[in-house]
C-alpha positions in Angstrom: -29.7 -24.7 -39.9 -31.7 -24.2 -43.3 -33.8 -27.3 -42.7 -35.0 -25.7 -39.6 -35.7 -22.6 -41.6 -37.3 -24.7 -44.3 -38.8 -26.9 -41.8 -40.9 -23.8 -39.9 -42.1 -21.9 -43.1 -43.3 -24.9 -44.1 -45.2 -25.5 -41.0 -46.7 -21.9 -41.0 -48.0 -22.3 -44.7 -49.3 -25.3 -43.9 -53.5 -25.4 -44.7 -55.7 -26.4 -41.5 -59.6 -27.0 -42.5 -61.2 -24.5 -39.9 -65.0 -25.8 -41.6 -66.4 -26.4 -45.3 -65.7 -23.3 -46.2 -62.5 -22.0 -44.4 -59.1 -23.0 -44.6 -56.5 -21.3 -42.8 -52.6 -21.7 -42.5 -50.7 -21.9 -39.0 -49.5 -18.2 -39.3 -53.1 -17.3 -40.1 -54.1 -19.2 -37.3 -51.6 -17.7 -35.4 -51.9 -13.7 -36.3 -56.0 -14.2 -35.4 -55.4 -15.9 -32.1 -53.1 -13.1 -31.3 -55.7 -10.6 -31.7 -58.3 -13.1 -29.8 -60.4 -13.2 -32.8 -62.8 -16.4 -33.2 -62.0 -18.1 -36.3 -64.5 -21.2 -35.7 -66.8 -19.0 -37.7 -68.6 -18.8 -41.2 -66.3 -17.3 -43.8 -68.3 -14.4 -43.9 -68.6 -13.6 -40.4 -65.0 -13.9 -39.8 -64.4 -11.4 -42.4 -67.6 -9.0 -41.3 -65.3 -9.2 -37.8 -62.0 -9.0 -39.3 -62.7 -5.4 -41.3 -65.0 -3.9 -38.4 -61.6 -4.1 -36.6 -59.3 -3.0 -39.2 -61.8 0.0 -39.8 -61.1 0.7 -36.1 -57.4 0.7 -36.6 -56.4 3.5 -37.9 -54.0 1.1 -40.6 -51.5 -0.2 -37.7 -52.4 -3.8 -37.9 -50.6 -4.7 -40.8 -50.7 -8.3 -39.8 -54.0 -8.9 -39.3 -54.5 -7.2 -42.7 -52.4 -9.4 -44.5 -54.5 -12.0 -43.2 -57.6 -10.6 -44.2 -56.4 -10.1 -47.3 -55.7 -13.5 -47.7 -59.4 -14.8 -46.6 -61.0 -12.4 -49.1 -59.3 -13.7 -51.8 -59.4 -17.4 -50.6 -63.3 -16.6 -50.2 -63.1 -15.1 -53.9 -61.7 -18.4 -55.9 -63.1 -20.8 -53.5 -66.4 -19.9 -52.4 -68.4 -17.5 -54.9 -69.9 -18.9 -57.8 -68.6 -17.3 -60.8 
């Protein structure tokens, strides 16, 4: 019973390469495709999409914040030249 538990937060941390510039974990994955958003994107169209619906919101899609939360600051350490 714990290795299952083990076994499927493992699997929804696990990093999927979406392009050069975005990587994305299974829960991501799945938190975006529950909202129908297209995450075969650039980085910085995704999040361009990703806060035009949060602003829309009114703060009740805690998930989908979460993960844009997450791409930010993935986009932050990876991707900007510091």
């Amino acid at each position: 019973m714990i290795d299952d538990i083990v076994n499927k937060t493992h699997e929804s941390l696990n990093l999927n390469k979406i392009n050069d510039e975005l990587y994305l974990t299974n829960k991501e994955i799945e938190v975006l495709e529950k909202y129908n958003i297209n995450y075969n994107t650039s980085i910085d169209m995704l999040m361009f999409n990703l806060e035009e619906i949060l602003n829309d919101s009114n703060g009740e899609l805690t998930d989908l914040e979460e993960v844009s939360n997450s791409i930010s600051e993935f986009n932050y350490y990876h991707n900007v030249n510091k």
